[in-house]
C-alpha positions as CSV (number, residue, x, y, z in Angstrom):
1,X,130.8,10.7,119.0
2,X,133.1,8.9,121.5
3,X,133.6,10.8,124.5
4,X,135.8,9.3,127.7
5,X,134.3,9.1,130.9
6,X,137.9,8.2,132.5
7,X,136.7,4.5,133.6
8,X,139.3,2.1,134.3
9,X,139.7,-1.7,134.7
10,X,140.6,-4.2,137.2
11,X,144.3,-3.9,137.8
12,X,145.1,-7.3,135.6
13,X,143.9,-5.4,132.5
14,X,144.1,-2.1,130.3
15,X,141.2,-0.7,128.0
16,X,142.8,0.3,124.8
17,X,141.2,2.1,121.9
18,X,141.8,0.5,118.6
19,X,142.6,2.2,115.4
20,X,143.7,1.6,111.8
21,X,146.4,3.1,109.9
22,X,146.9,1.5,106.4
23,X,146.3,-2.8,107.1
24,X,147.9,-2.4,110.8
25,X,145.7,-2.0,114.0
26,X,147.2,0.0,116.7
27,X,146.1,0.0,120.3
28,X,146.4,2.9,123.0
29,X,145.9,4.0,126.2
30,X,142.0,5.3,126.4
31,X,142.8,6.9,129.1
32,X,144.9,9.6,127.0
33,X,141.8,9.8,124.6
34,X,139.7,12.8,125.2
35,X,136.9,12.5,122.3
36,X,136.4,11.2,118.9
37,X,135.4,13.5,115.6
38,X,135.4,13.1,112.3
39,X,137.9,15.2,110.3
40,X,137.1,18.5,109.8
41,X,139.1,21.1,107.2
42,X,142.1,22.2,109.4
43,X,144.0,25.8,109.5
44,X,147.2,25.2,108.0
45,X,150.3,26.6,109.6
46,X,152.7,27.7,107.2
47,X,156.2,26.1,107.9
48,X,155.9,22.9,109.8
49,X,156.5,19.6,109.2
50,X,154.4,17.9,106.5
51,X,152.9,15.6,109.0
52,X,151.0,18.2,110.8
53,X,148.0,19.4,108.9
54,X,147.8,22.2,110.9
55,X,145.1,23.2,114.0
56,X,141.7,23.1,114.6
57,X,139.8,25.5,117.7
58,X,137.8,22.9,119.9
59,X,135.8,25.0,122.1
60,X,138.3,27.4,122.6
61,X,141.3,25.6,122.9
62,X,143.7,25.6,119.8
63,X,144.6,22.0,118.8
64,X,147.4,21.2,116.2
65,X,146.3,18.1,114.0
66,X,148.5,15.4,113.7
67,X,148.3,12.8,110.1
68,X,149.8,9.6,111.4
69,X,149.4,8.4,108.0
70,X,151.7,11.0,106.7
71,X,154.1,10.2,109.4
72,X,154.3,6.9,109.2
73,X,155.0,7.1,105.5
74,X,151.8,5.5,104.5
75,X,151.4,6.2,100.9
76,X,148.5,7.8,99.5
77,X,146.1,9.8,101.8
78,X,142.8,10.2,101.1
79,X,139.9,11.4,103.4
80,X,136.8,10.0,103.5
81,X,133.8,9.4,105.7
82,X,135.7,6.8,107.7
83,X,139.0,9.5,108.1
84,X,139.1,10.5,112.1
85,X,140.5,12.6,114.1
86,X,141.6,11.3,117.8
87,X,142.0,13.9,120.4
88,X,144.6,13.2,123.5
89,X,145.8,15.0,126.2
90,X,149.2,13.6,126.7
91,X,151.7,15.9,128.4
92,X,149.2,18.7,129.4
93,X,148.4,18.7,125.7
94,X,145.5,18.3,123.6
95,X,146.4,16.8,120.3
96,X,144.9,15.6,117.6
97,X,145.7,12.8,115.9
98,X,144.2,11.8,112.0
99,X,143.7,7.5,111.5
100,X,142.0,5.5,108.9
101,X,139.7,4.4,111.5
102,X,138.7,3.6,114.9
103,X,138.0,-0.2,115.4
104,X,136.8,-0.2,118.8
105,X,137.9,-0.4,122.4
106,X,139.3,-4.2,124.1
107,X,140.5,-5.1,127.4
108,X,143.7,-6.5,127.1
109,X,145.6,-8.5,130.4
110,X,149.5,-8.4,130.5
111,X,149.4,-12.6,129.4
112,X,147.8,-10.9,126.0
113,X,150.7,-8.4,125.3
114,X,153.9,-9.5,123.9
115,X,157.5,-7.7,124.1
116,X,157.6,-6.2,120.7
117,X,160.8,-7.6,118.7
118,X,163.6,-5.2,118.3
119,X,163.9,-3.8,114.9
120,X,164.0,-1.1,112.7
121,X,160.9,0.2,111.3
122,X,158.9,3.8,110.3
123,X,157.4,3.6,114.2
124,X,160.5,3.1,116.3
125,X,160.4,0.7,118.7
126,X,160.8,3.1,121.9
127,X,157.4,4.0,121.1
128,X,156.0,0.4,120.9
129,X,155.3,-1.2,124.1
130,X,154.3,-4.4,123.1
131,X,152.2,-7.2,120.4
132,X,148.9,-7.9,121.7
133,X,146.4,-10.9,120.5
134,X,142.7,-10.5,120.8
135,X,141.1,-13.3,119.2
136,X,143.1,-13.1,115.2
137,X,143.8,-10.0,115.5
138,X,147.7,-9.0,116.4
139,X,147.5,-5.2,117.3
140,X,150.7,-3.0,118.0
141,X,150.3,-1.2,121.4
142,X,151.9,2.0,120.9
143,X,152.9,4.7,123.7
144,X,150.6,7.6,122.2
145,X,152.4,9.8,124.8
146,X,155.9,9.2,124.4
147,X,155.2,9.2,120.5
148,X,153.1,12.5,120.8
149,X,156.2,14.3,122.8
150,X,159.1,12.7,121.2
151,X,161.9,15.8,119.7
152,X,160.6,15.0,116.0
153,X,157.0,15.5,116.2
154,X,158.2,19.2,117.2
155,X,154.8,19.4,119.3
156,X,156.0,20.1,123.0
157,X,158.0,22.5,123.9
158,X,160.2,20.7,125.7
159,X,160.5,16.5,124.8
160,X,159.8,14.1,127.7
161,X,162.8,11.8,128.2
């Protein structure tokens, strides 16, 4: 699969990896992506939050497993052969996060991204940091970090402000 070497652009653009949840494309950060798998059966942890499927041991490090499609209130969620798993490191952290799919990863410039509009949705807006336009294609750029260490995802000890 996908693994990140860490290579970054010129300074008038960022790389960010595309993903699917439900008919939306989201964009983040690759530098915050470690690898790429296909989802695996998970360990579930008795007591959290529905959204978190649990952990998975990836070489030796414990990784709790994140359904964005659960969190985002996405309806019904099925796994198939297109179902992956993200991992991040964001915060110190490895995470893991579940999508419909990964679409691929653009180069985006600053004239590309858009302030996203203020409103209330299932993704707050603090975690959006803008509307970007590749061709016909509107994807929502989303701060994986701040998202990942926010109080209600209860995955970090202590939330980033």
């Amino acid at each position: 699969m996908y693994e990140n070497q860490g290579q970054a652009t010129d300074g008038n653009s960022r790389e960010l990896l595309t993903f699917t949840l439900g008919n939306e494309e989201y964009g983040m950060d690759i530098l915050k992506v470690q690898e790429i798998r296909g989802y695996d059966a998970v360990t579930h942890i008795a007591n959290t939050p529905d959204f978190i499927k649990g952990v998975i041991n990836l070489r030796g490090i414990i990784v709790p497993i994140v359904d964005m499609r659960i969190k985002f209130f996405l309806g019904n969620v099925e796994y198939n052969n297109l179902t992956v798993v993200i991992i991040l490191n964001v915060a110190n952290r490895v995470v893991g996060i579940v999508v419909d799919g990964v679409s691929d990863v653009i180069a985006m410039t600053a004239n590309q991204i858009k302030p996203a509009p203020e409103f209330s949705g299932i993704l707050g807006t603090q975690y959006i940091t803008g509307l970007g336009t590749a061709d016909d294609r509107m994807i929502i750029v989303v701060d994986i970090e701040k998202l990942m260490s926010s109080a209600d995802m209860a995955l970090m000890e202590k939330a980033i402000a």
